[in-house]
VEXFIVEX-10456 format. One record per atom (N, C-alpha, C): residue number from 1; residue in one letter; atom name; x, y, z. Coordinates in Angstrom, 2 decimals. Layout:
N
+-----+---------+-------+---------+---------+---------+
| num | residuo | atomo |       X |       Y |       Z |
+-----+---------+-------+---------+---------+---------+
| NUM |       a |    CA |       X |       Y |       Z |
...
+-----+---------+-------+---------+---------+---------+
//
This chain:
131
+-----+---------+-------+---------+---------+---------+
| num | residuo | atomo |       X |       Y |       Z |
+-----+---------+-------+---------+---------+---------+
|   1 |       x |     N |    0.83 |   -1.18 |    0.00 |
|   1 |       x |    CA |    0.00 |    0.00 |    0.00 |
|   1 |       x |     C |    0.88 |    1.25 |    0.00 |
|   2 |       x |     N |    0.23 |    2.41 |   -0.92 |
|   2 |       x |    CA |    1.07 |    3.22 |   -0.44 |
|   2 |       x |     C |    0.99 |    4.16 |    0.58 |
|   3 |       x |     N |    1.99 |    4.83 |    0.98 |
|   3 |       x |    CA |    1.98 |    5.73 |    2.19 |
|   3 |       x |     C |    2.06 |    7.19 |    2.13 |
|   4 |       x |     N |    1.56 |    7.83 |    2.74 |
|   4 |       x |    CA |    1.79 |    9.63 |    3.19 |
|   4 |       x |     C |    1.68 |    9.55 |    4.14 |
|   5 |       x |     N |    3.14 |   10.69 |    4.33 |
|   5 |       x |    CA |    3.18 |   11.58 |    5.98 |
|   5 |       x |     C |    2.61 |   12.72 |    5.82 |
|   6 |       x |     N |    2.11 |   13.13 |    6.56 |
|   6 |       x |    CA |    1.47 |   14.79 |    6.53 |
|   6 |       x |     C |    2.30 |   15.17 |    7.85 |
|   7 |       x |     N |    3.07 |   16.31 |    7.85 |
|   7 |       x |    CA |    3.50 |   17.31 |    9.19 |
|   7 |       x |     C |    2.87 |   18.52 |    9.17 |
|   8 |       x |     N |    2.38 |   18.49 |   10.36 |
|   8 |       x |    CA |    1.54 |   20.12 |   10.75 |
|   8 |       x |     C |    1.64 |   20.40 |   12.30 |
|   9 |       x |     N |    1.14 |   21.27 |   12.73 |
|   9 |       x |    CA |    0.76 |   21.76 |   14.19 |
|   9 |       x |     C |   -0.34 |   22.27 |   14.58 |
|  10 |       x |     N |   -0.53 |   21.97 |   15.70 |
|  10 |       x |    CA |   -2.13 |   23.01 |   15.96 |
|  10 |       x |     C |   -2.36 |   23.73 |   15.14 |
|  11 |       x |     N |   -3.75 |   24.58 |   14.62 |
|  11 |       x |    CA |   -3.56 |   26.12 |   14.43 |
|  11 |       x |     C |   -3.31 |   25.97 |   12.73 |
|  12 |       x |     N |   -3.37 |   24.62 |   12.18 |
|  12 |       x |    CA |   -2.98 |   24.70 |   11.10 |
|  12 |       x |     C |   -4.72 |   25.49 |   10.13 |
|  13 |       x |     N |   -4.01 |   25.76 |    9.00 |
|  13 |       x |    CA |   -5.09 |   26.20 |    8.19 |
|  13 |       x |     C |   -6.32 |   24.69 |    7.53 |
|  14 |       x |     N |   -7.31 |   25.06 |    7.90 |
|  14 |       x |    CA |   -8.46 |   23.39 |    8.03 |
|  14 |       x |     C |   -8.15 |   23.07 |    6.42 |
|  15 |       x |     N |   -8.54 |   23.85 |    5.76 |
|  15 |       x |    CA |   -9.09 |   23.34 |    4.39 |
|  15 |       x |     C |   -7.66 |   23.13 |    3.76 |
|  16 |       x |     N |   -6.83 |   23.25 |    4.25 |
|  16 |       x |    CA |   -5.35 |   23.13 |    2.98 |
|  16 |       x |     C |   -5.08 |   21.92 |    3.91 |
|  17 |       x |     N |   -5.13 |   21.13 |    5.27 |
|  17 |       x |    CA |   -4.95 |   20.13 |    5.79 |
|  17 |       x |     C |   -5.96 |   18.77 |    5.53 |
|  18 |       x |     N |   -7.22 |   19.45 |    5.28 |
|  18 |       x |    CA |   -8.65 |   18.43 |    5.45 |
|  18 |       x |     C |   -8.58 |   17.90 |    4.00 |
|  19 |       x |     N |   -8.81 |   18.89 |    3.04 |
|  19 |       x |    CA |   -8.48 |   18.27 |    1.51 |
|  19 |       x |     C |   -7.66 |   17.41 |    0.82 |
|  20 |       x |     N |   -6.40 |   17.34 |    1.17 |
|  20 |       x |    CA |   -5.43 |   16.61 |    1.07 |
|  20 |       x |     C |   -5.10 |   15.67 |    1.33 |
|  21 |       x |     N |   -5.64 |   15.52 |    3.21 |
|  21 |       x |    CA |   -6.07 |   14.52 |    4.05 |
|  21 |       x |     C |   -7.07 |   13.42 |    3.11 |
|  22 |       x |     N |   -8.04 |   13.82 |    2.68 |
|  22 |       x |    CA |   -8.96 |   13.11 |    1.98 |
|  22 |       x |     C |   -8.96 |   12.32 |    0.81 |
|  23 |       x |     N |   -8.56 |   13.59 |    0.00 |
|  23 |       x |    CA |   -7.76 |   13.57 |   -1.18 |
|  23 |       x |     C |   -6.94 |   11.90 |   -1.20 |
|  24 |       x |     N |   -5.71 |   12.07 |   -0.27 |
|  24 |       x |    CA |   -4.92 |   11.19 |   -0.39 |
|  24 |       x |     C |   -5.50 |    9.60 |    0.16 |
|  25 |       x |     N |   -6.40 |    9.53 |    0.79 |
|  25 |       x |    CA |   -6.97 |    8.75 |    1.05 |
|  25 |       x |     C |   -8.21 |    8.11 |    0.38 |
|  26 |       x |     N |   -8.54 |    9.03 |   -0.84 |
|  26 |       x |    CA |   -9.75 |    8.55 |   -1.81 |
|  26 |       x |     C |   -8.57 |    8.02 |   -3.01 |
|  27 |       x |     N |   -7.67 |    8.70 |   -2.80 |
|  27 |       x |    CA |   -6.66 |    7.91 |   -3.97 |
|  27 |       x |     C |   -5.60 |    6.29 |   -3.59 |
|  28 |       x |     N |   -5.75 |    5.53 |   -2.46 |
|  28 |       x |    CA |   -5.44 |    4.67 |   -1.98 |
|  28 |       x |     C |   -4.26 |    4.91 |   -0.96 |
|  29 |       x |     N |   -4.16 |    5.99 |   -0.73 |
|  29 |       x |    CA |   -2.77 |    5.97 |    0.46 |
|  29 |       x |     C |   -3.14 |    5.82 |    1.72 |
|  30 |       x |     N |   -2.55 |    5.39 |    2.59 |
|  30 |       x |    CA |   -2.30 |    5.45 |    3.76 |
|  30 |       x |     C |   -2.08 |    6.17 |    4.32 |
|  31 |       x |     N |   -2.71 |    7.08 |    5.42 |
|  31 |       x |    CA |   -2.07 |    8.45 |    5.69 |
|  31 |       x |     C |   -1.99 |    8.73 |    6.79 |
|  32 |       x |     N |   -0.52 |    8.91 |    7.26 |
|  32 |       x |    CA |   -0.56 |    9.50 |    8.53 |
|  32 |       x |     C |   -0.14 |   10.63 |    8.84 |
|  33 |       x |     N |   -0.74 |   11.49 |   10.08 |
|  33 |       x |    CA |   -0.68 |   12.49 |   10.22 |
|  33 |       x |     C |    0.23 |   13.21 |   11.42 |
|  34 |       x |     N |    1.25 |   13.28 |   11.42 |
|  34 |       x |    CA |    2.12 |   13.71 |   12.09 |
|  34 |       x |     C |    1.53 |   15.43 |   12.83 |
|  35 |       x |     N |    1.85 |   15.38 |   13.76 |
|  35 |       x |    CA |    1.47 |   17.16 |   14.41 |
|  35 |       x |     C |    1.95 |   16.91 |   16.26 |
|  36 |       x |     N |    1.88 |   17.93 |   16.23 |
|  36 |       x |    CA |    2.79 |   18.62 |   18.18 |
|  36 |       x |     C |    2.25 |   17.90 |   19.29 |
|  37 |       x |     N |    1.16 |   16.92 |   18.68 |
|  37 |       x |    CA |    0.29 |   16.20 |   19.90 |
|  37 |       x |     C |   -0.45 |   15.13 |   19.03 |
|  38 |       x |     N |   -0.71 |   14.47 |   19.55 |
|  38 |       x |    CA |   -1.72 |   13.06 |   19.27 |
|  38 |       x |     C |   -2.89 |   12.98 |   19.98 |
|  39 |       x |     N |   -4.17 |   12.68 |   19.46 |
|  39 |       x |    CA |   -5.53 |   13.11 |   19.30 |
|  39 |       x |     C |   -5.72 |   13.64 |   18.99 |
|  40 |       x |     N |   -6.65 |   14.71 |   19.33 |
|  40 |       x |    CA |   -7.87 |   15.54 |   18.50 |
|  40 |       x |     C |   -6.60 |   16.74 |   18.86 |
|  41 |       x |     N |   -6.63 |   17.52 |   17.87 |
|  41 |       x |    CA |   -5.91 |   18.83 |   17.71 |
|  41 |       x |     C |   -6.91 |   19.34 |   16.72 |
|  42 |       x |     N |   -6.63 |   21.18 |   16.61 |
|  42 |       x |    CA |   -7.83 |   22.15 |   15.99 |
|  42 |       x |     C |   -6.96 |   22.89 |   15.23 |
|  43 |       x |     N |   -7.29 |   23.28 |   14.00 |
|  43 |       x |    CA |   -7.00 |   23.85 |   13.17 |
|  43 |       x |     C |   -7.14 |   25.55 |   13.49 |
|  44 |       x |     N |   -7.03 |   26.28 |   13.13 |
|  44 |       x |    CA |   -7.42 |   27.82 |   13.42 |
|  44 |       x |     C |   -8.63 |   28.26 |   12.85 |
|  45 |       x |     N |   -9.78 |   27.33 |   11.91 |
|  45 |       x |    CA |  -10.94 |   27.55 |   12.12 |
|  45 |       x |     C |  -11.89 |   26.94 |   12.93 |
|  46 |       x |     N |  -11.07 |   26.02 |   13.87 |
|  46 |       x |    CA |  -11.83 |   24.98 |   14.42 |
|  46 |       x |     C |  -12.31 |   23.93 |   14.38 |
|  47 |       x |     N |  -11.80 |   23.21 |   13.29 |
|  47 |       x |    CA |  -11.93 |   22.12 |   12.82 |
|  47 |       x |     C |  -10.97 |   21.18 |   13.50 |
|  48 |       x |     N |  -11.65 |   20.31 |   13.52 |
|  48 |       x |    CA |  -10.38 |   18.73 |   14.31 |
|  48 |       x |     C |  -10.14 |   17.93 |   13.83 |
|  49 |       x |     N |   -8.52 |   17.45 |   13.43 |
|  49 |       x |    CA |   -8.02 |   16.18 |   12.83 |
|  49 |       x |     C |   -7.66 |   15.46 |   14.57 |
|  50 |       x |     N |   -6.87 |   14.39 |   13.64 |
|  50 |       x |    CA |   -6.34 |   13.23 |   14.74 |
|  50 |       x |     C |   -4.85 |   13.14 |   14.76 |
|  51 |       x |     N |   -4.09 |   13.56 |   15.71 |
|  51 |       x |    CA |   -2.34 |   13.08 |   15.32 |
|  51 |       x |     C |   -2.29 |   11.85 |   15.36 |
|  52 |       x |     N |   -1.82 |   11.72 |   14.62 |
|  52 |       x |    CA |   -1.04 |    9.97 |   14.94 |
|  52 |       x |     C |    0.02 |    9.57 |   15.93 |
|  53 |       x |     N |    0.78 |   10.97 |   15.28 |
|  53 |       x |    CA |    2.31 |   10.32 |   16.28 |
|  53 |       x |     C |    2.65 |   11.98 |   16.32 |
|  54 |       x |     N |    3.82 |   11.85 |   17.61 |
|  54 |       x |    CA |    4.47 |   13.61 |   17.60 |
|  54 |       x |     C |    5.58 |   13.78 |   16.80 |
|  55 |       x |     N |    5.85 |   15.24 |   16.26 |
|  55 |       x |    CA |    6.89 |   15.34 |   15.92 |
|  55 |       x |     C |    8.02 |   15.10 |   16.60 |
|  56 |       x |     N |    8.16 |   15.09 |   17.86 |
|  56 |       x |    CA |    9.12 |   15.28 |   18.53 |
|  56 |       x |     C |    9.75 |   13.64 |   18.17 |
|  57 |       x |     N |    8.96 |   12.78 |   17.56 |
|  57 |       x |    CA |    9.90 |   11.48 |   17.00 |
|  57 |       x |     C |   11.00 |   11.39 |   16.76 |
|  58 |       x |     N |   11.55 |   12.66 |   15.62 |
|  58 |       x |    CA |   11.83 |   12.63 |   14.82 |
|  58 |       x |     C |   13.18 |   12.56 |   15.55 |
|  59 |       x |     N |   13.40 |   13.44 |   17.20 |
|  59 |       x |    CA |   14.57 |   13.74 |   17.86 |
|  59 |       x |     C |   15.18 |   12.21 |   18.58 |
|  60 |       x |     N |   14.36 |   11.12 |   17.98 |
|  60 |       x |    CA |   15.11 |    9.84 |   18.32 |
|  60 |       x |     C |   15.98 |    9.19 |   17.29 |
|  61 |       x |     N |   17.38 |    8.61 |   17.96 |
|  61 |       x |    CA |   18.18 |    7.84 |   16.92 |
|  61 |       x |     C |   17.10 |    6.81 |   16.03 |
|  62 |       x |     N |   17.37 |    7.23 |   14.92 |
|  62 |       x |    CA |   16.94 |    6.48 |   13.35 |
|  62 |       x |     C |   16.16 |    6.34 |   13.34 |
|  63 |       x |     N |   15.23 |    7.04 |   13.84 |
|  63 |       x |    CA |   13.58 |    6.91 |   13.33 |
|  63 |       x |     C |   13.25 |    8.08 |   12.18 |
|  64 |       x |     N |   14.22 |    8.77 |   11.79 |
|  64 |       x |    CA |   13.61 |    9.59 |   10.67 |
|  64 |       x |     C |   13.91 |    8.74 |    9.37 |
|  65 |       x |     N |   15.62 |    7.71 |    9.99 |
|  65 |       x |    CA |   15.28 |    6.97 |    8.21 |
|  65 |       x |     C |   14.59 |    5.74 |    7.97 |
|  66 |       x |     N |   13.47 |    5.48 |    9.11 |
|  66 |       x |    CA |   12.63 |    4.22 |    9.36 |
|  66 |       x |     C |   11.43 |    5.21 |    8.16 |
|  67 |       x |     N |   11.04 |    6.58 |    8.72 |
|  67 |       x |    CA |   10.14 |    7.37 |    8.32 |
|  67 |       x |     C |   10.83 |    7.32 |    6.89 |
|  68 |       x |     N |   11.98 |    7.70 |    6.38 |
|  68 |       x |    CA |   11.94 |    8.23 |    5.18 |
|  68 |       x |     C |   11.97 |    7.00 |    4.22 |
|  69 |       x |     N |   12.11 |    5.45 |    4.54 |
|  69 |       x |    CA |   12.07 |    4.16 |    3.76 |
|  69 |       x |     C |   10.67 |    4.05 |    3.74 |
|  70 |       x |     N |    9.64 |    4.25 |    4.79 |
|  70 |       x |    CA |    8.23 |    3.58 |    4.76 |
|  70 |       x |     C |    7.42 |    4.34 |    4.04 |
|  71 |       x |     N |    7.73 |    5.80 |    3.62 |
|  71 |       x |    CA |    6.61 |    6.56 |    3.09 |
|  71 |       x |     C |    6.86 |    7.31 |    1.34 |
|  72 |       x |     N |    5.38 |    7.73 |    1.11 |
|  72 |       x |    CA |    6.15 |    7.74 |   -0.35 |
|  72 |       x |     C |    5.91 |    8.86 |   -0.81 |
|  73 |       x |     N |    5.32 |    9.59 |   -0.03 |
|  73 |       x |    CA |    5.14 |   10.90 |   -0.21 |
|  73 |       x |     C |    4.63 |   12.09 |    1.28 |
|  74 |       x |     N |    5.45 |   13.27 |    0.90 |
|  74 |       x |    CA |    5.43 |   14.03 |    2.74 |
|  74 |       x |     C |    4.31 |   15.14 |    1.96 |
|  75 |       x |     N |    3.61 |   15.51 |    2.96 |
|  75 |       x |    CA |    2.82 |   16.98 |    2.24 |
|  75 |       x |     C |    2.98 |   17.23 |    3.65 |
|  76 |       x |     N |    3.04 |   18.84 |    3.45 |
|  76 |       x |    CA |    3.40 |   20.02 |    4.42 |
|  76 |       x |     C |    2.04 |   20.79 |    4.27 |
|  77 |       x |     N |    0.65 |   20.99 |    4.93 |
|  77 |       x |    CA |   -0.18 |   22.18 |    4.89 |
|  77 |       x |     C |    0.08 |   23.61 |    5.29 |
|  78 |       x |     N |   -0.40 |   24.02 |    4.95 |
|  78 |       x |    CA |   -0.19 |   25.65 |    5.42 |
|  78 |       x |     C |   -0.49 |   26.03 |    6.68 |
|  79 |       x |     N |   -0.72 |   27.21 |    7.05 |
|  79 |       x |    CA |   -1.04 |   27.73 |    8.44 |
|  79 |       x |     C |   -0.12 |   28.78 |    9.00 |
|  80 |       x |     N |   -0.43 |   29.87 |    9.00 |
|  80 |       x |    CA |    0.33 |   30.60 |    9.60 |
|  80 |       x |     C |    0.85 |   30.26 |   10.87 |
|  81 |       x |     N |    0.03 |   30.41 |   11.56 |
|  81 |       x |    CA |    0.49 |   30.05 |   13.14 |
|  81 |       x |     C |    1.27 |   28.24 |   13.28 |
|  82 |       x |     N |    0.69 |   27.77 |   12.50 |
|  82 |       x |    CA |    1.29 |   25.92 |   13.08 |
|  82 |       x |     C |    2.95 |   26.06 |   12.29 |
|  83 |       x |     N |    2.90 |   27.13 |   11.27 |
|  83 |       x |    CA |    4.09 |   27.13 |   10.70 |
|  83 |       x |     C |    5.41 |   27.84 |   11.31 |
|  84 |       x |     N |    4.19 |   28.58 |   12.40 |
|  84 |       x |    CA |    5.47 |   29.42 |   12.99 |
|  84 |       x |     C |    6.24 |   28.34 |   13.97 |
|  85 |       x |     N |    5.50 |   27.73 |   14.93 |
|  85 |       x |    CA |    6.03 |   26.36 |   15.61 |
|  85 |       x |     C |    6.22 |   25.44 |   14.91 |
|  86 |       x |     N |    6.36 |   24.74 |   13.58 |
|  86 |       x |    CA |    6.84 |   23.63 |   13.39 |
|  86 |       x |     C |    8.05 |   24.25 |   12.50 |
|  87 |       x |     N |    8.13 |   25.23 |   11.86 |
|  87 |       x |    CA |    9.98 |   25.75 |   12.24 |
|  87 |       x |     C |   11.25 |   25.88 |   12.82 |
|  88 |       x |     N |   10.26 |   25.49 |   14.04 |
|  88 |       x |    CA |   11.42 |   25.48 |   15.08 |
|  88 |       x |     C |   11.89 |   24.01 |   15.23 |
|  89 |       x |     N |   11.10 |   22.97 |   14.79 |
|  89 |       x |    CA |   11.30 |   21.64 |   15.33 |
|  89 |       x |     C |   12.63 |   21.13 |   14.34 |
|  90 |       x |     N |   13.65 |   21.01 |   14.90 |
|  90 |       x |    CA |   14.99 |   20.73 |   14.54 |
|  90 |       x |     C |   14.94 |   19.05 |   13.80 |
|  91 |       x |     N |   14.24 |   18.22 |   14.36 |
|  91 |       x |    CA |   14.37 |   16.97 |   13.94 |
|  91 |       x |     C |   13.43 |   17.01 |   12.89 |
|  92 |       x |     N |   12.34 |   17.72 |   12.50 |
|  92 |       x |    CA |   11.36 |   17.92 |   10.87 |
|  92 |       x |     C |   12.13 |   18.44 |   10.33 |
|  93 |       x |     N |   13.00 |   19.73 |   10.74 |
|  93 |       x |    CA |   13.84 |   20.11 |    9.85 |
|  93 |       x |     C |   14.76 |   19.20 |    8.86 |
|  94 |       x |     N |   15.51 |   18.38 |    9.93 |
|  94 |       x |    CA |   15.93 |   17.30 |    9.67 |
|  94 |       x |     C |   15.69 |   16.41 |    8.55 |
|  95 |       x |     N |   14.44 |   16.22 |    8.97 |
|  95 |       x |    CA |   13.82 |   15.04 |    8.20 |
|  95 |       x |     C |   13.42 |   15.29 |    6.72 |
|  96 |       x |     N |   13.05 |   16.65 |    6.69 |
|  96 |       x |    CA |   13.03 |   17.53 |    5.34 |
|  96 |       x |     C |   13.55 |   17.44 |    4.40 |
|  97 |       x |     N |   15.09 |   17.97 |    5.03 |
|  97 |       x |    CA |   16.76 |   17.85 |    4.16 |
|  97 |       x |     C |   16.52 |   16.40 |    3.98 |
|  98 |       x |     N |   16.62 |   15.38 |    4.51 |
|  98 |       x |    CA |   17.38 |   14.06 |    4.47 |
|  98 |       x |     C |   15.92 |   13.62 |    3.07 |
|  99 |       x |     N |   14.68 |   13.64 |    3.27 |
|  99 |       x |    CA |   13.77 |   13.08 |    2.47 |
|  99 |       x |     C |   14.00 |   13.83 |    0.97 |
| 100 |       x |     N |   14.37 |   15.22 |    0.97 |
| 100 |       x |    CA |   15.01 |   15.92 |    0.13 |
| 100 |       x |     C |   15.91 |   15.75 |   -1.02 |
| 101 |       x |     N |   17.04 |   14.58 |    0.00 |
| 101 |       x |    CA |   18.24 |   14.29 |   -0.01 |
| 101 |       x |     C |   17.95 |   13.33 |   -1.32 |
| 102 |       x |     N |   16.83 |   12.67 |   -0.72 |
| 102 |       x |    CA |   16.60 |   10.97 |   -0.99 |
| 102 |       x |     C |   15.82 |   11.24 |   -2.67 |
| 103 |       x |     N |   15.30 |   12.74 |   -2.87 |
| 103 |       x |    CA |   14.61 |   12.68 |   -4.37 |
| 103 |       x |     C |   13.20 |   12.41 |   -4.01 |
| 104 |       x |     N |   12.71 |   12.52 |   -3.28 |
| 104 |       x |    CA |   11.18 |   11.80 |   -2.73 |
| 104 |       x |     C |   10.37 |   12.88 |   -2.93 |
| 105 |       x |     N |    9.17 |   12.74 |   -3.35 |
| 105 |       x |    CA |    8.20 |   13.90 |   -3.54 |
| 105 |       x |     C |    7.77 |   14.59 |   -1.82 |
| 106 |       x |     N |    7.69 |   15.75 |   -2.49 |
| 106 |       x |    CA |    7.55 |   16.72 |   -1.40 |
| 106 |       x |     C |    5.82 |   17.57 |   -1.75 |
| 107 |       x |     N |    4.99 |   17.42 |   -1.39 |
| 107 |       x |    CA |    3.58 |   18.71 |   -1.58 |
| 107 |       x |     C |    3.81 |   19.53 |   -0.56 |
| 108 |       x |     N |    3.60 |   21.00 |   -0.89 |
| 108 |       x |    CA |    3.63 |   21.43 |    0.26 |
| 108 |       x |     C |    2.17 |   23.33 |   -0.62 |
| 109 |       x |     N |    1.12 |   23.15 |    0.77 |
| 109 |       x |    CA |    0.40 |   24.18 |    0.34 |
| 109 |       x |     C |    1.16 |   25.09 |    1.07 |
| 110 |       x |     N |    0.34 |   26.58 |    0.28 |
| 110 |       x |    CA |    0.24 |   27.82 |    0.53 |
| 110 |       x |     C |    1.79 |   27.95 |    1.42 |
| 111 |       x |     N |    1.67 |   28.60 |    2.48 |
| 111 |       x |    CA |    2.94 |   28.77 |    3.08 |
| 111 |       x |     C |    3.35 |   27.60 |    4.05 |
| 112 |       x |     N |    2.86 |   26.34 |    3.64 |
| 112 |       x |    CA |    3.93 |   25.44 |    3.91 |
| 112 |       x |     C |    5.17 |   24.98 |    3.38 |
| 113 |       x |     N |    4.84 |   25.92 |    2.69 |
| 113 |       x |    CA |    6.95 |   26.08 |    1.87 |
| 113 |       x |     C |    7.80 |   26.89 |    2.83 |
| 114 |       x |     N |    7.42 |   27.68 |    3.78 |
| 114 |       x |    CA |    8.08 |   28.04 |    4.69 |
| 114 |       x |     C |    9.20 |   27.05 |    5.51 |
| 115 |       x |     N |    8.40 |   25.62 |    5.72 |
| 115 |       x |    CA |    8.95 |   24.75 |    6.13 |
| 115 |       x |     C |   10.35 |   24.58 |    4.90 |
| 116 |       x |     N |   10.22 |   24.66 |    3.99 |
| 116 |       x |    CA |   11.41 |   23.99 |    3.12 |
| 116 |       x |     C |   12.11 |   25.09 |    2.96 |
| 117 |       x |     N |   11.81 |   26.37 |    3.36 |
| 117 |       x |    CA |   12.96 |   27.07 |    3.02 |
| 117 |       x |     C |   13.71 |   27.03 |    4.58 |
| 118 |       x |     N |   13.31 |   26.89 |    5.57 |
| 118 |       x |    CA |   13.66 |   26.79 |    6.84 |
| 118 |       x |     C |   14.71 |   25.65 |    6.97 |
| 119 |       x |     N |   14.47 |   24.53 |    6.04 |
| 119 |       x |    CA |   15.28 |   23.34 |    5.60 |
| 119 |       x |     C |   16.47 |   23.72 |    4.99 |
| 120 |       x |     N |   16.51 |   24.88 |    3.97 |
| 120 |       x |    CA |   17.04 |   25.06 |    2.94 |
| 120 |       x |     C |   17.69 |   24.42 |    2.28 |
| 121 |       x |     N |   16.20 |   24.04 |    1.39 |
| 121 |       x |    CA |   16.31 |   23.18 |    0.53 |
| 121 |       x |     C |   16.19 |   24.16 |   -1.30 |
| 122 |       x |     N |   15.80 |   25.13 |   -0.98 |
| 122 |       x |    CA |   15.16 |   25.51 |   -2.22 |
| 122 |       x |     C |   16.24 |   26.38 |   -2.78 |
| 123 |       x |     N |   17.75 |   26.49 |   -2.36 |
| 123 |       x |    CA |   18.40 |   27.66 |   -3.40 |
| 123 |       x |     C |   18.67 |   26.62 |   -4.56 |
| 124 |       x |     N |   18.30 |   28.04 |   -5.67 |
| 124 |       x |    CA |   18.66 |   27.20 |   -6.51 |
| 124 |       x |     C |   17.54 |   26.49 |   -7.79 |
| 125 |       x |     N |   16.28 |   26.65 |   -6.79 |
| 125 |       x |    CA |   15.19 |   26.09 |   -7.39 |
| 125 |       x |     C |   13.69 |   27.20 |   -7.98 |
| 126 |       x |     N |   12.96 |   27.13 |   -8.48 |
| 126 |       x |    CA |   11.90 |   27.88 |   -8.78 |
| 126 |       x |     C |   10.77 |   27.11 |   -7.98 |
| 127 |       x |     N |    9.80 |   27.44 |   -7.04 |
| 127 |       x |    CA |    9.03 |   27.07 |   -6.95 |
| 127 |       x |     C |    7.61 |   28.00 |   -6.84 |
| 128 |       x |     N |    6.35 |   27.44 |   -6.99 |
| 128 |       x |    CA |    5.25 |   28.52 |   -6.94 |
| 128 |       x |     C |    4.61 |   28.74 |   -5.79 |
| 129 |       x |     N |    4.27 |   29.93 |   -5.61 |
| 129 |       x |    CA |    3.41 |   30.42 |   -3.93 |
| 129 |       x |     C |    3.25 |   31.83 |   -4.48 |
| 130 |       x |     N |    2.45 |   32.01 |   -3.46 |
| 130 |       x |    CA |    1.26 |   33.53 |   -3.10 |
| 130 |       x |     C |    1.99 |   34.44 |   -2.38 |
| 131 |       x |     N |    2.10 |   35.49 |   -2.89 |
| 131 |       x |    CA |    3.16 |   36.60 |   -2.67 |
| 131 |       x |     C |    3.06 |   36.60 |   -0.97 |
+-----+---------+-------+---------+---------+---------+
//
């Protein structure tokens, strides 16, 4: 089967998280949803997904390249606010570069490219976003 990671945080934007979420799951993937807590977490319109697992995983020996062999595609949602805290998380950062590294598809909405330039991954590259 195939797999998606989704990384987000509280506070994320609903509809650039919920669509995708769906999306990838009406198209046969598997999807899990990575974010700052596990259970019910709220988006900044109030809407509620489910974490699966925390980011803070990522700060354990070799579980980011367990993550980067099992999955086959990462999408990053937008959100102002979840983007401002999952910038800071050193081991997504991490995991970014290294999945990066590997050639693996990357989605990322609206200003969840923030995350990849925080990686810096993008000199060098053209990519599209909203001024």
């Amino acid at each position: 089967m195939k797999k998606a990671l989704i990384i987000t945080w509280e506070k994320f934007q609903d509809h650039e998280l919920i669509y995708p979420y769906y999306s990838l799951k009406e198209n046969g993937y598997e999807v899990t949803l990575m974010a700052n807590q596990t259970g019910r977490f709220y988006g900044i319109l109030g809407t509620h997904m489910v974490g699966d697992v925390t980011t803070e995983i990522f700060n354990r020996e070799g579980v980011r390249k367990e993550y980067l062999n099992e999955y086959d595609i990462l999408l990053i949602p937008g959100g102002v606010k979840a983007l401002e805290k999952l910038r800071q998380e050193q081991g997504v950062l991490e995991f970014v570069k290294e999945w990066n590294a590997a050639n693996k598809t990357i989605f990322v909405v609206c200003n969840g490219a923030q995350l990849l330039i925080s990686a810096k991954i993008l000199e060098g590259r053209k990519i599209t976003g909203y001024y």
